[in-house]
C-alpha positions as CSV (number, residue, x, y, z in Angstrom):
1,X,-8.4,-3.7,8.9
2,X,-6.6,-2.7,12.4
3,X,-5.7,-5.9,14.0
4,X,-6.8,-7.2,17.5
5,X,-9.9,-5.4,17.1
6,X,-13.5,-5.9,17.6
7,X,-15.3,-2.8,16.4
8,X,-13.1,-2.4,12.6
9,X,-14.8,-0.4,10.2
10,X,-14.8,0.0,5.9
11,X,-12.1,2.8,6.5
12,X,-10.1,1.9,9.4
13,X,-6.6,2.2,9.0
14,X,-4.5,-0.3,10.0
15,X,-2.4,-0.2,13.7
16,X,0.9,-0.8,12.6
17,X,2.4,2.6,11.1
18,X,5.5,1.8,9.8
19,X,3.5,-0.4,7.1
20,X,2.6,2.8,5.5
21,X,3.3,3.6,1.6
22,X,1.5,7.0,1.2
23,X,-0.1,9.7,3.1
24,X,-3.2,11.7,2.2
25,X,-2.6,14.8,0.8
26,X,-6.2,16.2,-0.6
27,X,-9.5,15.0,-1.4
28,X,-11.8,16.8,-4.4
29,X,-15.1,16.1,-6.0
30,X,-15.1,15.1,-10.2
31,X,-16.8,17.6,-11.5
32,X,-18.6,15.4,-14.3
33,X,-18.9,11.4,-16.0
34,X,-15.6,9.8,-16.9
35,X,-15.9,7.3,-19.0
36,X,-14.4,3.7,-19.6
37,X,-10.8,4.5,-21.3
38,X,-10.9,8.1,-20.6
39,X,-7.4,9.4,-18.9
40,X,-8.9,12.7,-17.9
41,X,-10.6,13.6,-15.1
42,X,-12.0,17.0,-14.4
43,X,-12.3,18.2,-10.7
44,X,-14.5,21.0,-8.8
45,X,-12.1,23.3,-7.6
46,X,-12.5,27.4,-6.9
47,X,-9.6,29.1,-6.0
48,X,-11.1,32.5,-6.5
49,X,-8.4,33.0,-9.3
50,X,-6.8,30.3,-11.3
51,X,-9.1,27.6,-10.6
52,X,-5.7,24.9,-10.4
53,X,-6.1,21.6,-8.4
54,X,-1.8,22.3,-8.0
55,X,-2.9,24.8,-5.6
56,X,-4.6,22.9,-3.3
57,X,-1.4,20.0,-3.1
58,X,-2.0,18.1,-5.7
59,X,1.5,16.9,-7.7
60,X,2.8,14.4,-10.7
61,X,3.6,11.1,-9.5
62,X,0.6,11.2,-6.1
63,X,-1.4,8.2,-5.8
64,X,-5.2,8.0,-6.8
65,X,-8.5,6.3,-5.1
66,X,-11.6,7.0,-5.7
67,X,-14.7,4.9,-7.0
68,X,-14.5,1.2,-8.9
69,X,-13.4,1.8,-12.1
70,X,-10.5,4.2,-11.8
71,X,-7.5,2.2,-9.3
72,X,-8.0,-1.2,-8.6
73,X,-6.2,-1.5,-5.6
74,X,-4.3,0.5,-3.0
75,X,-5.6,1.8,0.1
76,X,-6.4,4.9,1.0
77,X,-4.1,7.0,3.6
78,X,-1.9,3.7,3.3
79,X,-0.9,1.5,0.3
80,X,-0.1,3.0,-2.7
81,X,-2.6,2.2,-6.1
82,X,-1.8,1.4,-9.1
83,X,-3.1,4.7,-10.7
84,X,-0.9,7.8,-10.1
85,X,-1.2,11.8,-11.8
86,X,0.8,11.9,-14.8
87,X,-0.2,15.4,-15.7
88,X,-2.3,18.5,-14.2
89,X,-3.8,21.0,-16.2
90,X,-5.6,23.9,-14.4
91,X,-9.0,21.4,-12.9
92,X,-7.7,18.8,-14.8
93,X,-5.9,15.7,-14.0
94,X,-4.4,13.4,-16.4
95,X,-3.8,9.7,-14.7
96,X,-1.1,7.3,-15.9
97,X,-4.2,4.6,-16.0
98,X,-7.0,4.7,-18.2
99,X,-10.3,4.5,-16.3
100,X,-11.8,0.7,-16.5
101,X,-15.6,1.9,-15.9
102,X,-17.6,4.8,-15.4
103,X,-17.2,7.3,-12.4
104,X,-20.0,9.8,-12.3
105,X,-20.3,13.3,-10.8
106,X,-19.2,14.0,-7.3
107,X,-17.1,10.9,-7.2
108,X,-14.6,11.7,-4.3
109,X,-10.8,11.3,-5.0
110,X,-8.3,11.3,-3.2
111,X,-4.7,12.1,-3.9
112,X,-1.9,10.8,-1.5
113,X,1.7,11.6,-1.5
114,X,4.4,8.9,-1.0
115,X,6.3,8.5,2.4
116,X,9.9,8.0,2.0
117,X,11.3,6.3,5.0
118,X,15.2,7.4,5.6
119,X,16.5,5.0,8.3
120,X,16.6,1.4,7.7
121,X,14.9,-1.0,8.2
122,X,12.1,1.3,7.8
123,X,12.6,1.5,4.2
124,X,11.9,-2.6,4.1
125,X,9.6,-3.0,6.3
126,X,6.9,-3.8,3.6
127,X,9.2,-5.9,2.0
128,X,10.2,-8.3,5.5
129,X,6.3,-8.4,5.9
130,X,4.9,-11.8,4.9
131,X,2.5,-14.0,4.7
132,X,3.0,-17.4,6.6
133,X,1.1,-20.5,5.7
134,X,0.9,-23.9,7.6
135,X,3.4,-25.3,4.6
136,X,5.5,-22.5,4.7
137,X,5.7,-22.9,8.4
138,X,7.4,-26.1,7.4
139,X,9.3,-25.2,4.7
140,X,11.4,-22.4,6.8
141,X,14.8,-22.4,5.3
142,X,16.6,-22.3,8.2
143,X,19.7,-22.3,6.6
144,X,19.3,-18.7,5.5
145,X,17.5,-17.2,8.4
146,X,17.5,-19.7,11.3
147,X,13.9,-17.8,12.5
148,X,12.4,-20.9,14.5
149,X,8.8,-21.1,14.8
150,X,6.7,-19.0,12.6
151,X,2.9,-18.7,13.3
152,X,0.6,-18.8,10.6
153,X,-0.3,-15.4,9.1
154,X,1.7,-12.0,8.5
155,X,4.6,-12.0,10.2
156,X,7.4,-9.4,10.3
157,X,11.0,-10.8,10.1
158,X,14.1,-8.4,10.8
159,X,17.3,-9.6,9.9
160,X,19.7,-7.7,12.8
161,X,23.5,-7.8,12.9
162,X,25.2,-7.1,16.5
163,X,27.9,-4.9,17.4
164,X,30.4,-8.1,17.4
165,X,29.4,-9.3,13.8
166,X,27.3,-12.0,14.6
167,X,23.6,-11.8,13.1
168,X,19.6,-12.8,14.5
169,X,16.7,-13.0,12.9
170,X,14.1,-10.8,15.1
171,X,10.7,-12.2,14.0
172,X,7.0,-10.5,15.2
173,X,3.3,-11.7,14.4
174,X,2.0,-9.0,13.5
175,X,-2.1,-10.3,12.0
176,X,-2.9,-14.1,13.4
177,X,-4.6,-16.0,10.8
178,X,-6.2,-19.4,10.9
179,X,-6.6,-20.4,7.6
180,X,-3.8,-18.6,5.5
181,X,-3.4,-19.1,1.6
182,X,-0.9,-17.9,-0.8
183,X,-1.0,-18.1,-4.2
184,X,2.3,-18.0,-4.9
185,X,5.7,-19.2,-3.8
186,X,8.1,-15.6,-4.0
187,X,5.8,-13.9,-1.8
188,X,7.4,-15.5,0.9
189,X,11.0,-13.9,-0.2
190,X,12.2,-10.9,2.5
191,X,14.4,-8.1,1.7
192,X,17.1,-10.6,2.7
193,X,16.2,-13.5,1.1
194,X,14.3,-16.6,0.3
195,X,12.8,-17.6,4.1
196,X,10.1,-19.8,3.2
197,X,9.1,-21.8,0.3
198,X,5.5,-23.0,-0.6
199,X,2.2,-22.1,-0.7
């Protein structure tokens, strides 16, 4: 996943830092099968006393990954899934997402927390991160962000406005692709605006 690198692994973590969504918080073992449409999971966990994942860091609203079949997306230690703990009760966790298959015993999960960013542009730096295409590259609306050139793959554009008033567009290559598709025309809309259109 890291880009400009020759040795990546299943669970690098991408270079660029500010991308993040979520950091990792705890990991834990399920302590038996969850089925296909079940919303509870139970969890080995010995405290010596009350035997309550909450004890160990795990909170409403964290961020779940773990085997196919419970989130569908996300990246650990990095994007955000689309499964997060609605409830906890003692080794139990409740998910806001129904499990879609079967997870056996000793299925690790993990539970990230959320990074909030407090100094712009930080807080849309996902959001100004997008996905260039060889039409898109010649569909720049220059008229809204005159951001010249664009080079085909994700790209990082900043609008910035000086100390006399007058604004840039800063723009960065972050991942070089060859062959980039979209599939649709709004993910090529910034915090800012609409930069490019097309696919």
């Amino acid at each position: 996943m890291p880009a400009w690198s020759n040795n990546d692994t299943p669970t690098s973590k991408p270079k660029f830092d500010v991308e993040r969504q979520v950091r990792t918080t705890t990991r834990l073992n399920t302590a038996n099968t969850t089925n296909a449409g079940n919303t509870v999971i139970t969890l080995v966990y010995n405290d010596g006393a009350q035997n309550n994942v909450a004890n160990v860091g795990v909170a409403v609203g964290q961020y779940l990954y773990f085997a196919a079949g419970l989130a569908g997306n996300g990246y650990p230690g990095f994007f955000a899934s689309n499964n997060t703990v609605a409830a906890i009760n003692g080794n139990n966790v409740v998910m806001a997402v129904a499990a879609f298959n079967i997870t056996g015993p000793g299925t690790v999960i993990e539970f990230d927390t959320a990074i909030n960013w407090n100094v712009p542009p930080a807080n849309t730096y996902n959001q100004d991160t997008i996905l260039i295409t060889a039409t898109r590259t010649a569909n720049a609306n220059n008229s809204i962000a005159p951001v010249g050139n664009l080079n085909a793959g994700w790209n990082y554009i900043r609008k910035k406005t000086n100390s006399d008033g007058t604004v840039r567009y800063l723009k960065e290559t972050l991942v070089a692709l060859a062959n980039s598709t979209a599939s649709n025309t709004s993910s090529g809309n910034t915090s800012f605006g609409s930069i490019v259109t097309g696919l």
